[in-house]
N, C-alpha and C positions, 0 to 999 in steps of 0.2 A: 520732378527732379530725381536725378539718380544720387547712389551713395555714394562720397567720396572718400577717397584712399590714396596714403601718401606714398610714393613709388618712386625709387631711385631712376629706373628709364621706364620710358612710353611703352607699355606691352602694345598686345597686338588684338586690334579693336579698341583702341581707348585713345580719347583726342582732347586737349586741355578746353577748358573752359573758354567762351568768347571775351568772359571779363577779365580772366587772367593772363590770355593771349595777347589782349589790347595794353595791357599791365608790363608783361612781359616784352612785349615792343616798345613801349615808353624806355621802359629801363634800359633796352640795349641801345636805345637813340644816346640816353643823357650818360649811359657807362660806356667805355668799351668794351670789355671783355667782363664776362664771369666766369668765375672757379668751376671747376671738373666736378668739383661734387654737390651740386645745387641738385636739393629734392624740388620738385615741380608736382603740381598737384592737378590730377587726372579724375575724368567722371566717366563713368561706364554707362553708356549713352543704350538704352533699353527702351526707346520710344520710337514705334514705328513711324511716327506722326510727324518727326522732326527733318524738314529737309536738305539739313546740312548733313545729317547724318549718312553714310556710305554703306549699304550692307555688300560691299567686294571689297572691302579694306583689306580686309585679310586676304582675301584672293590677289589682289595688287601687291601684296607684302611680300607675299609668298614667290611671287611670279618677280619680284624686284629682287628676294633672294639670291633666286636663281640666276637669274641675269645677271646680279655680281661676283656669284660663284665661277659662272663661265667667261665673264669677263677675267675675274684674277687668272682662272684656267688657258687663259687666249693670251694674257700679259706673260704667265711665265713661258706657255710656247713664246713669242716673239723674242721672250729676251734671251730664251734659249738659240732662237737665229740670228740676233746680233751677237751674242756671242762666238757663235757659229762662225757669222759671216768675219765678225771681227781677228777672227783666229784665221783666217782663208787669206784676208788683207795683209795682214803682219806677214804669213808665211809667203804670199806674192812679193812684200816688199822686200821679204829678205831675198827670196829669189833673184827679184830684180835688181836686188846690190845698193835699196836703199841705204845712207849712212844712220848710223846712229843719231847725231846731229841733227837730222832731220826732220827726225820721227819727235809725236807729243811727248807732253810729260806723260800722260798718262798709262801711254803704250809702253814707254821705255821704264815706270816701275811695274808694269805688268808682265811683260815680255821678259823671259828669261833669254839669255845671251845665245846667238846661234854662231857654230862655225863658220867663218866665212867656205863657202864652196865656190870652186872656180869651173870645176867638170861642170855640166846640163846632165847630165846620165846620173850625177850625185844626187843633182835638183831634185830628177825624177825619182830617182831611190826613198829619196827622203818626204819627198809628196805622195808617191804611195803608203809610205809607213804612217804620215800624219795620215792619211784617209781611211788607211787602214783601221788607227788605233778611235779614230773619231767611229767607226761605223761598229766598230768593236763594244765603243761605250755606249751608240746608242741602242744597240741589240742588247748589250746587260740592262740598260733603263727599260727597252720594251719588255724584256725579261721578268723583271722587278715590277713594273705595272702588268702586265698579264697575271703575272703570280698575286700581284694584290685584287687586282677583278676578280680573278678566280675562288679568293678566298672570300671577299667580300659575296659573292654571290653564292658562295657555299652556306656563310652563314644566313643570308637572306635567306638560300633555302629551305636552312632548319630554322629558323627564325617560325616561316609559312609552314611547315610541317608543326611544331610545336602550336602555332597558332588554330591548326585544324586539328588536330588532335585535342589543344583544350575546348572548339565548340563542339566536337562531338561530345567529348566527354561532357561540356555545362549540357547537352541537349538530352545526352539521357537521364541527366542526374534530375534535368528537369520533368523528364516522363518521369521516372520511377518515384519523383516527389507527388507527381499528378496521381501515379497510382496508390501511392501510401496515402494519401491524402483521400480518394474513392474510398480504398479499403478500411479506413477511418469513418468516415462517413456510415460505412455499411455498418462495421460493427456498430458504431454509435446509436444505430436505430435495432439493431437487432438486440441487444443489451437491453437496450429499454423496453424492448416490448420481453424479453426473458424476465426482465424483473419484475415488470409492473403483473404480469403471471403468475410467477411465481410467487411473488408479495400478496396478492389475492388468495390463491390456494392457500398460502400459509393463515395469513389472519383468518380465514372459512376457516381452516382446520383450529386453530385457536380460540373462537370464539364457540365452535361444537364444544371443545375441551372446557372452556368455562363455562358453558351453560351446565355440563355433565357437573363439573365439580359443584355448580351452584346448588343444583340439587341433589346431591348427596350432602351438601353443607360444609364443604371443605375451602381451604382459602385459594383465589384466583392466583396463580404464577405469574402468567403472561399477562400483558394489554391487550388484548384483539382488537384489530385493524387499526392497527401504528402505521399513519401514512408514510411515503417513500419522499425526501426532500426534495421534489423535481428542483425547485430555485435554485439549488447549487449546482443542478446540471448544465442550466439553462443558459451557457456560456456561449451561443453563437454557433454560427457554423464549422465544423471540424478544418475544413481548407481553407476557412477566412482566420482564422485565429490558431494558428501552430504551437505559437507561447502558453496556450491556456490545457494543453496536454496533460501534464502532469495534474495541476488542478482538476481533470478531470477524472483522470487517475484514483487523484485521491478522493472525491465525489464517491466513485462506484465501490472505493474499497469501505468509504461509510457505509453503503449502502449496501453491501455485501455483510460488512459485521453484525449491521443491525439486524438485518435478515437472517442472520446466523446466529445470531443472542433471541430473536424470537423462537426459530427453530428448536434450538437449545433447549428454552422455556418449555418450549412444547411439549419435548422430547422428555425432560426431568416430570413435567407433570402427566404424562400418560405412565413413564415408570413408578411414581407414586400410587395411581391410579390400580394399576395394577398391581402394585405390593400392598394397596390396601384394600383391594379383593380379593386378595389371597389373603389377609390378615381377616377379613370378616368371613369368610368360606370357614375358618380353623376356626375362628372362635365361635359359629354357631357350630360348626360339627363336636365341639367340645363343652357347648353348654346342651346341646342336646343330648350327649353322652351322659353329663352332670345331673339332667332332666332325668333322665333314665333310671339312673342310681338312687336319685331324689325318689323316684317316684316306687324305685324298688322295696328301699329301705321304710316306704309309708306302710307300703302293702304290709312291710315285716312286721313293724310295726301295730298296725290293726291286729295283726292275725293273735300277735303278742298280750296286744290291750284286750283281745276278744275271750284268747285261752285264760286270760287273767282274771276277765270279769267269772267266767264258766268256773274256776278254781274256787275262786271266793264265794262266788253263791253256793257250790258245792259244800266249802267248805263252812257258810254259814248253817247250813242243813245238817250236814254233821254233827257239829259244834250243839247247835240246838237239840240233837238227839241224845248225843252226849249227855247236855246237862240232863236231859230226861230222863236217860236212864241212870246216868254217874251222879245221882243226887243224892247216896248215903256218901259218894267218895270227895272229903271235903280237901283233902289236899292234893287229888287228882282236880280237883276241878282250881284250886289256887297256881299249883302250877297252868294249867292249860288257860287260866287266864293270865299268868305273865307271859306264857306263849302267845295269849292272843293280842298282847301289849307290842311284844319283839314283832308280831306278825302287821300291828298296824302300824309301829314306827317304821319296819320294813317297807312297806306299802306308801305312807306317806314318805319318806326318803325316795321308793322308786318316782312316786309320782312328781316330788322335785326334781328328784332325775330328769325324768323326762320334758318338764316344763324346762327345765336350764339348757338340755339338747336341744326343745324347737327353740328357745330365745336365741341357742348358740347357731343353731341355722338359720333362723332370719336374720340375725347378726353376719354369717357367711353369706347368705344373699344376697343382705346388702354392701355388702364388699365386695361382691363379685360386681355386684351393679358398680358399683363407683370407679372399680378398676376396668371395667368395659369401657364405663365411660371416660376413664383416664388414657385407656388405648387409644378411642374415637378421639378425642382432643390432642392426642400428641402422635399422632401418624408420621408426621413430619418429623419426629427428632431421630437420633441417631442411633445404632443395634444398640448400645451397651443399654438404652432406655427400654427398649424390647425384651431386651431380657431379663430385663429386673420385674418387667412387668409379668414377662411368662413366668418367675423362679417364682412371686409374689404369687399368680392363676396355680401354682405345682402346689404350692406350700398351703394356698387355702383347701386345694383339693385333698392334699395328707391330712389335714387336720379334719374337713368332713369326712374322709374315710374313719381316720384314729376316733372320731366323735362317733360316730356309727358304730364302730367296732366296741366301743366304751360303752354304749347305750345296751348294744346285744349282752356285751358280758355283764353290765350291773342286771340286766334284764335276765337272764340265766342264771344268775350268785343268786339273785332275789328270790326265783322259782325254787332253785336247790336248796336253799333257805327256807321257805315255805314249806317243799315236798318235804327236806329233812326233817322240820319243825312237827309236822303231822305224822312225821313216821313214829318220832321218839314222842309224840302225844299218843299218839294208839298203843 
């Protein structure tokens, strides 16, 4: 069964029902008449199988059309030649001197009054002016219809013109859709194989770059080998699925960012990389400088502690001969031993000196250590950190110079001290 639909008249192809047909005949037996505007209810018969069913209904419909179209077309010519002819009869009768009286009713309210004419030459006058004026109107009708053909087939013309112009146009609208649709397709594979390349290289270069950082012991930036989401690519074929465009659109621009945020990564941690090989290039050419100085200031040192032992032994052989020989001089020898009092608190003073300069150098050592080690642990942070840490590397450096420099001169006051002490004993 087909679907049914309530329809003011019977289109074309649809035939009422056999139960509401036999219904509908019932009714018109036991009624007369029914109203103009009865809905009647139609099934639109869609089964090849049924053999009441017509498939040239519509072909008979059409072809019945016409047939009444040319029929109304065939009724107004003829009533145009009774009328014709009717106007031929009336003017013979008047010719012929019918009376009024004689003629129908229907002629005598149609028929305008004619002169009576008594001439045949008037007859004739006035039978060529009717024939005249009749041949006159019907060359304006033919007139008037040729002009309407004319026009009617002018716009059937453009009608057909318009009509081939919009298939040419649907036909290349539908090449150039075939071709955006190829060329979609192409890029779509070539995209993919750029990315999926590229996404490789990149995570290889990524995962070099953290194995490098691993073993320096620095912290990883990037993930290496961050898969590429094919599943959101994975929308179908680009000509079967036109709507899913954009979506794909915005697929490759994920897939572009992420690849660009890895890059990125990449990119910050080989500049790290490099700012902190140039960060450890300085600080060992600056502890090796330091090494230098350190190792300068030993030497000075030795030579200092050597000339100092040489002084004092000298000076204990002296001192010894001294008393040997200055042993009637008892207040030479009281003074020269408060001199030799001022000479060992001198001596022990230098030699806390000197122990409080190495404690204060292994003290700078270990500070320099810990601020090495505070550069290695904060490579990552920002200059204004750098340079607290260089002003911190400058300042411990002046102060092991200033310490140096302190050491020399109490080491020099101490000697001047000594040599003076022995001059003003002799």
């Amino acid at each position: 069964m087909g679907r049914r639909t309530r329809l003011p008249t019977p289109p074309i192809g649809f035939r009422p029902l056999p139960r509401l047909r036999s219904q509908a005949r019932q009714q018109s037996q036991a009624t007369p008449a029914q109203p103009a505007t009865e809905v009647r209810v139609f099934e639109v018969i869609d089964d090849d199988n049924d053999p009441d069913y017509d498939d040239n209904a519509l072909h008979r419909r059409k072809k019945m059309k016409k047939n009444s179209i040319a029929k109304s077309h065939g009724r107004a010519r003829i009533k145009k030649e009774v009328v014709a002819s009717k106007s031929k009869n009336r003017l013979q009768q008047d010719m012929s001197g019918i009376k009024p009286e004689q003629r129908s009713r229907a002629t005598r309210t149609t028929r305008q009054p004619t002169a009576v004419v008594s001439d045949v030459s008037d007859q004739k006058v006035l039978y060529n002016q009717f024939v005249l004026a009749e041949a006159t109107r019907l060359q304006e009708d033919k007139t008037k219809l040729e002009q309407t053909v004319a026009m009617d087939q002018e716009k059937l013309s453009r009608s057909l013109h318009d009509l081939q112009v919009m298939e040419t146009e649907m036909l290349a609208a539908r090449a150039l859709h075939r071709a955006s649709t190829d060329a979609l397709d192409t890029l779509h594979r070539k995209q993919r194989t750029f990315l999926t390349a590229m996404h490789e290289a990149i995570a290889q270069i990524v995962r070099y770059q953290a194995s490098i950082r691993t073993q320096l012991q620095l912290p990883v930036v990037a993930e290496p080998g961050r898969p590429i989401p094919w599943d959101r690519l994975e929308t179908g074929s680009m000509g079967a699925q036109e709507d899913n465009y954009l979506n794909l659109i915005q697929a490759y621009t994920l897939v572009f960012d992420e690849t660009k945020t890895t890059f990125d990564a990449f990119c910050r941690g080989n500049q790290e990389l490099f700012q902190h090989s140039l960060k450890l290039q300085q600080q060992a050419s600056d502890l090796n400088a330091l090494k230098q100085q350190l190792e300068a200031a030993n030497w000075r040192l030795n030579d200092t502690n050597r000339q100092l032992l040489h002084d004092n032994q000298a000076l204990r052989l002296e001192v010894q001969g001294l008393r040997e020989a200055n042993s009637r001089l008892t207040t030479s020898m009281g003074r020269l031993q408060n001199e030799l009092d001022v000479l060992c608190r001198t001596s022990r003073q230098l030699h806390g000196d000197m122990v409080r300069v190495a404690d204060e150098n292994k003290r700078l050592r270990a500070e320099i250590e810990t601020v090495t080690q505070q550069l290695a642990e904060f490579t990552s942070q920002a200059g204004e950190d750098r340079t607290k840490a260089r002003e911190e590397v400058e300042m411990l450096q002046r102060r092991l110079s200033e310490a140096e420099r302190e050491l020399i001169k109490l080491a020099q006051d101490a000697l001047a001290e000594v040599l003076g002490g022995f001059g003003a004993t002799e």
